[in-house]
RODO-2510 file (C-alpha; in nm, 4 decimals, decimal comma):
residues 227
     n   res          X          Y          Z
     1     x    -3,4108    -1,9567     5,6446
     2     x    -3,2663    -1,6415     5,5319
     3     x    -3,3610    -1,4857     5,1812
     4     x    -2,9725    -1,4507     5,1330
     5     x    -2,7105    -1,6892     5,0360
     6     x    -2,4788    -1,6381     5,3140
     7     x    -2,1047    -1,7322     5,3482
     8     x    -1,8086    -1,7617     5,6025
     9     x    -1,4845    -1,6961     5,3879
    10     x    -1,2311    -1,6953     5,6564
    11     x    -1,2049    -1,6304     6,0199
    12     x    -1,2677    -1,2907     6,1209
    13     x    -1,0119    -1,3025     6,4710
    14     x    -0,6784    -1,2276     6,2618
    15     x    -0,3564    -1,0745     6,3906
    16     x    -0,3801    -0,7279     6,2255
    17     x    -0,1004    -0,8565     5,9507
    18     x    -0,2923    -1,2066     5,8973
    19     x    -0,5826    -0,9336     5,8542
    20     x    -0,3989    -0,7254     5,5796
    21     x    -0,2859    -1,0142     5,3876
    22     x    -0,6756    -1,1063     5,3675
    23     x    -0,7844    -0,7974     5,2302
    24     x    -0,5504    -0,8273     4,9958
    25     x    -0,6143    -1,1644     4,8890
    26     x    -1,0268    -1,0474     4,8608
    27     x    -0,9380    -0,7892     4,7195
    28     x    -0,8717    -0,9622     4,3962
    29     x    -1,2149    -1,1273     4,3474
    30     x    -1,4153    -0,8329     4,3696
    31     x    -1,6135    -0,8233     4,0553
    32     x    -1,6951    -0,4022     3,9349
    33     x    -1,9181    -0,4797     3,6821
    34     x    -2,3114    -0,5227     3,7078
    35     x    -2,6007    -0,3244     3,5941
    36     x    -2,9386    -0,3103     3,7433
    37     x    -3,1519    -0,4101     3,4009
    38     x    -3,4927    -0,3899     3,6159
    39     x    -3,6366    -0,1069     3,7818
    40     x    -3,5040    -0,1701     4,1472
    41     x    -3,7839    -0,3368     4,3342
    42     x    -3,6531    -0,3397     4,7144
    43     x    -3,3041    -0,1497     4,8220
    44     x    -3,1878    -0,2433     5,1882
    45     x    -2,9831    -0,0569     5,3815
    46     x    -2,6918    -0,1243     5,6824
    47     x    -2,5487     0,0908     5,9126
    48     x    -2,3664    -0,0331     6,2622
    49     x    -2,3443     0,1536     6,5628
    50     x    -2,1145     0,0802     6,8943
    51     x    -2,2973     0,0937     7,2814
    52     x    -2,0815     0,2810     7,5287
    53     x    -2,0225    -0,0588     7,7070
    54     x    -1,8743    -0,2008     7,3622
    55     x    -2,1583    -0,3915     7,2142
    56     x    -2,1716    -0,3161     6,8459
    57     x    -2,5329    -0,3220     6,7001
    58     x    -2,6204    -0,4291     6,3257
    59     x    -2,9086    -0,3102     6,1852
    60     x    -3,0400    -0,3893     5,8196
    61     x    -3,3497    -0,2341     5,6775
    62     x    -3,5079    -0,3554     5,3428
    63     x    -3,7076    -0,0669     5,1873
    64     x    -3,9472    -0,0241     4,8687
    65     x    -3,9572     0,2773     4,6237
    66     x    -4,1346     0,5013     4,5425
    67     x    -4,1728     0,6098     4,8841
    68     x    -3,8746     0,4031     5,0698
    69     x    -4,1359     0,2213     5,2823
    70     x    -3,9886    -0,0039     5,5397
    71     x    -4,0420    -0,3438     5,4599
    72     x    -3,8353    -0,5171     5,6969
    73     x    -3,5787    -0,4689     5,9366
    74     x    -3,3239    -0,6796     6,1688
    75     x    -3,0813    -0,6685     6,3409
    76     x    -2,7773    -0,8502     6,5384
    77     x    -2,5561    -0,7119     6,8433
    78     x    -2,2413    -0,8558     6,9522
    79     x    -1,8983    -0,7446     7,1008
    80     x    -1,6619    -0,7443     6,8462
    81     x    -1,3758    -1,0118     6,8293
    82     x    -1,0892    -0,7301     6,6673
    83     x    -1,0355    -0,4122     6,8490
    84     x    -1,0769    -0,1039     6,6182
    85     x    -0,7579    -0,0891     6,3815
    86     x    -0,7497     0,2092     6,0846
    87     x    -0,8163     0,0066     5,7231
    88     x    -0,9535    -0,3094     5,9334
    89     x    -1,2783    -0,2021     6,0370
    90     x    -1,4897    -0,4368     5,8223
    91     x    -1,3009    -0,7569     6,0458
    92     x    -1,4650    -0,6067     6,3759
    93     x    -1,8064    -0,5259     6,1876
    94     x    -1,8841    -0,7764     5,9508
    95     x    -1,9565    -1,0736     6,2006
    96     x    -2,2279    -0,8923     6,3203
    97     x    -2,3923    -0,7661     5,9914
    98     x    -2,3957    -1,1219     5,8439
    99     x    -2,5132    -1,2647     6,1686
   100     x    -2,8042    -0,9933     6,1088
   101     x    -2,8200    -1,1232     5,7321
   102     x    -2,8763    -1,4072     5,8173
   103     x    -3,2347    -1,3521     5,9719
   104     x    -3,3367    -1,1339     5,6461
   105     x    -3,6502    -1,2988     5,5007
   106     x    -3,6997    -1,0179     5,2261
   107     x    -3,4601    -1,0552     4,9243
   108     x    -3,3525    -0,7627     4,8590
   109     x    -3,2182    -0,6093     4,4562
   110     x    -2,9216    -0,4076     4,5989
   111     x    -2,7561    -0,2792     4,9503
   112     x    -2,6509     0,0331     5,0210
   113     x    -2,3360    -0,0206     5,3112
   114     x    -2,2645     0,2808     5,5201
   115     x    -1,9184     0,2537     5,4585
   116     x    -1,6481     0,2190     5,2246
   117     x    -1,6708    -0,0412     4,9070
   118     x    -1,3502     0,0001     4,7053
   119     x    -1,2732     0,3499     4,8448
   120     x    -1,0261     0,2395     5,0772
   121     x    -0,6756     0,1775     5,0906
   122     x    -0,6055    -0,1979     5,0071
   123     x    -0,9944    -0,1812     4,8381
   124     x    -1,1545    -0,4039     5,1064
   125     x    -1,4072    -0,1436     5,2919
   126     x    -1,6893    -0,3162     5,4689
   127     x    -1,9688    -0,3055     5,1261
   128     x    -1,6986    -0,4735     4,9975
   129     x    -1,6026    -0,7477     5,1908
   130     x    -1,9712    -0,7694     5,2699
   131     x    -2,0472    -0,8249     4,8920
   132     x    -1,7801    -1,1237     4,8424
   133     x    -1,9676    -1,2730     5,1407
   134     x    -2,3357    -1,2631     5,0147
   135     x    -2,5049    -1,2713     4,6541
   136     x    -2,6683    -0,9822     4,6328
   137     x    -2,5048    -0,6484     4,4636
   138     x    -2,3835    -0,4261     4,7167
   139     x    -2,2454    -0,0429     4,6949
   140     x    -2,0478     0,1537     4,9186
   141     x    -2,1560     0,5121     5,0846
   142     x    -1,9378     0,6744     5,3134
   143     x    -2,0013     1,0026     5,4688
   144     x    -1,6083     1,0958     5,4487
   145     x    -1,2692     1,0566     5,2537
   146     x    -1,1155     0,7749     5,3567
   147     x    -0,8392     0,7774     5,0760
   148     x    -0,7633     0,9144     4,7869
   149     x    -0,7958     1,2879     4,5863
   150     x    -1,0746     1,4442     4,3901
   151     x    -1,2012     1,7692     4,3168
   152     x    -1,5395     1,9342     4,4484
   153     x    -1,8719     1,8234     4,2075
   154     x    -2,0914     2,1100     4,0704
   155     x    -2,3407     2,2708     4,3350
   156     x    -2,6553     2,0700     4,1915
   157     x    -2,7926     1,7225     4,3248
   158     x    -2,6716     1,4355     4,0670
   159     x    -2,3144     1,6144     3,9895
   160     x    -1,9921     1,4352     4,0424
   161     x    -1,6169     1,3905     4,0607
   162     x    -1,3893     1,1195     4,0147
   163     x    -1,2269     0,9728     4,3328
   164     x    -0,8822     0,8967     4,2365
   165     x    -0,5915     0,6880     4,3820
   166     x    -0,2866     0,5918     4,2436
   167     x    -0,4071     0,6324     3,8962
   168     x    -0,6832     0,4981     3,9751
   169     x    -1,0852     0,5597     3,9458
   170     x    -1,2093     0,4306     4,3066
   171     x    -1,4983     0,6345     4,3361
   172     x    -1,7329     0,9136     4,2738
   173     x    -1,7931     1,2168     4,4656
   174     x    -2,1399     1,2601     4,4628
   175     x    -2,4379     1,5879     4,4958
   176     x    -2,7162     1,3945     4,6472
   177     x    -2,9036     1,7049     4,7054
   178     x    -2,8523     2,0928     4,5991
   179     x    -2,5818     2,2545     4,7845
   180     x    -2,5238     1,9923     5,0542
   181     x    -2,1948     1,7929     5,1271
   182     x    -2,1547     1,5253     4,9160
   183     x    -2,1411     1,1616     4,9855
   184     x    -1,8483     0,8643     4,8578
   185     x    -1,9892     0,6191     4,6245
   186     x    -1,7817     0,3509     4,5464
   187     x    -1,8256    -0,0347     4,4037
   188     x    -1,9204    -0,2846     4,7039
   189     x    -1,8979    -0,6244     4,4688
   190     x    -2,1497    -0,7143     4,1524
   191     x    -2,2271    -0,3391     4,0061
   192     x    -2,0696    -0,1131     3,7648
   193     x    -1,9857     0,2160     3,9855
   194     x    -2,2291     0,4236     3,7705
   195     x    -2,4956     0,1976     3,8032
   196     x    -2,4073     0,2199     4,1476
   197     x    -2,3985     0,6429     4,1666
   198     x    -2,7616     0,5725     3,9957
   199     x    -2,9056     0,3945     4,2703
   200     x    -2,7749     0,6167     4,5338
   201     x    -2,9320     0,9235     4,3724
   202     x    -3,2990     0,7570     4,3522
   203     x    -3,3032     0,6518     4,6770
   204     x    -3,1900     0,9813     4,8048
   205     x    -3,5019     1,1819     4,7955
   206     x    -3,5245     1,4567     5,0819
   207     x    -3,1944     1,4337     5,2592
   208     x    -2,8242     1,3795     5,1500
   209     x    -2,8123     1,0316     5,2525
   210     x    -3,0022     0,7274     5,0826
   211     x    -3,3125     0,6817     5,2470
   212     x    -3,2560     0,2886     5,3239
   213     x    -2,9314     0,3761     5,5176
   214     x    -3,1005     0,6679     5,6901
   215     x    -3,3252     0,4002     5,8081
   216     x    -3,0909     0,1669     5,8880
   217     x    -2,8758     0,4115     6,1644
   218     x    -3,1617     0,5096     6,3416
   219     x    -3,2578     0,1847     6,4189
   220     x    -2,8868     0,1075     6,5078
   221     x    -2,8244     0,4014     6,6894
   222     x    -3,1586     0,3267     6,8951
   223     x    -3,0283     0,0050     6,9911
   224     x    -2,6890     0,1316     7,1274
   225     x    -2,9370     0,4155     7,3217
   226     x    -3,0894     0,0706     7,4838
   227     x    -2,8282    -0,1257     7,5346
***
């Protein structure tokens, strides 16, 4: 039995407008409050990576501070039911990651998505519509812009910048590390975004990405190597 409370919402093989009028509909529910009021225990990670044959692999590793120990890992491959579609990425990946949820036995505090949370045009990127679907905090971290404007953070690791859209806070820019590229943190569902930009920076310790989601690609990208 998995350590996470798991649930369908909806079917996943929409028409692309069907799809739309979903994320719009989830949208609404998201909840962008939440603060972590114990030191963070376990932090998981997800990342998803595609086979050339057009298997998509899942991969979620649950890791512990201080030294981002793996604790557990799984994983779930699949071809996806939606064909890649700009904005509706999360209905051709999410399947898969909650099918590798599902086999979790380690609860973890948070989970860092490789992705978009609320960064993202209709506000439905996949930490997002991942959190709606499980009850566990989760927080978006994508590598790249996917919408809106913002200005570049200071030089040093733990600076920021707003990530604006339409008036809007959706985000912060974010100096993981000294005079890297920074990385988009933005709400998944059940955390405050600077709570959110918190966890990020502690689990970023060498390297400009979080050290659960670094974990997390390798063992998806592995997969796809195999597959």
């Amino acid at each position: 039995m998995s350590a996470i409370d798991v649930q369908t919402l909806h079917p996943f093989d929409l028409p692309p407008k069907d799809a739309i009028q979903m994320q719009r509909w989830l949208a609404e529910r998201v909840v962008t409050t939440g603060r972590f009021k114990k030191k963070l225990k376990l932090v998981a990670g997800v990342d998803c990576s595609p086979s050339p044959g057009g298997v998509l692999h899942a991969s979620i590793v649950v890791c512990e501070p201080p030294d981002w120990d793996v604790l557990e890992e799984v994983h779930a491959s699949a071809t996806p039911r939606m064909p890649y579609i700009p904005g509706l990425l999360s209905f051709r990946e999410l399947p898969i990651v909650l099918e590798a949820m599902r086999r979790l036995k380690t609860r973890p505090d948070v989970i860092l998505v490789d992705g978009q949370g609320l960064a993202h045009p209709r506000r439905m990127g996949l930490a997002t519509h991942l959190g709606l679907h499980i009850d566990v905090p989760t927080i978006g971290v994508g590598k790249s812009r996917l919408c809106g404007t913002h200005g570049e953070p200071g030089p040093e690791s733990g600076e920021w910048t707003p990530l604006m859209d339409k008036g809007r806070r959706i985000g912060l820019v974010v100096r993981t590390r000294d005079e890297v590229k920074p990385v988009y943190v933005s709400v998944g569902n059940n955390v405050g975004l600077l709570p959110a930009a918190r966890v990020v920076l502690a689990t970023c310790t060498r390297f400009r990405l979080p050290n659960p989601i670094r974990h997390a690609d390798r063992m998806s990208r592995a997969l796809a190597r195999m597959a």
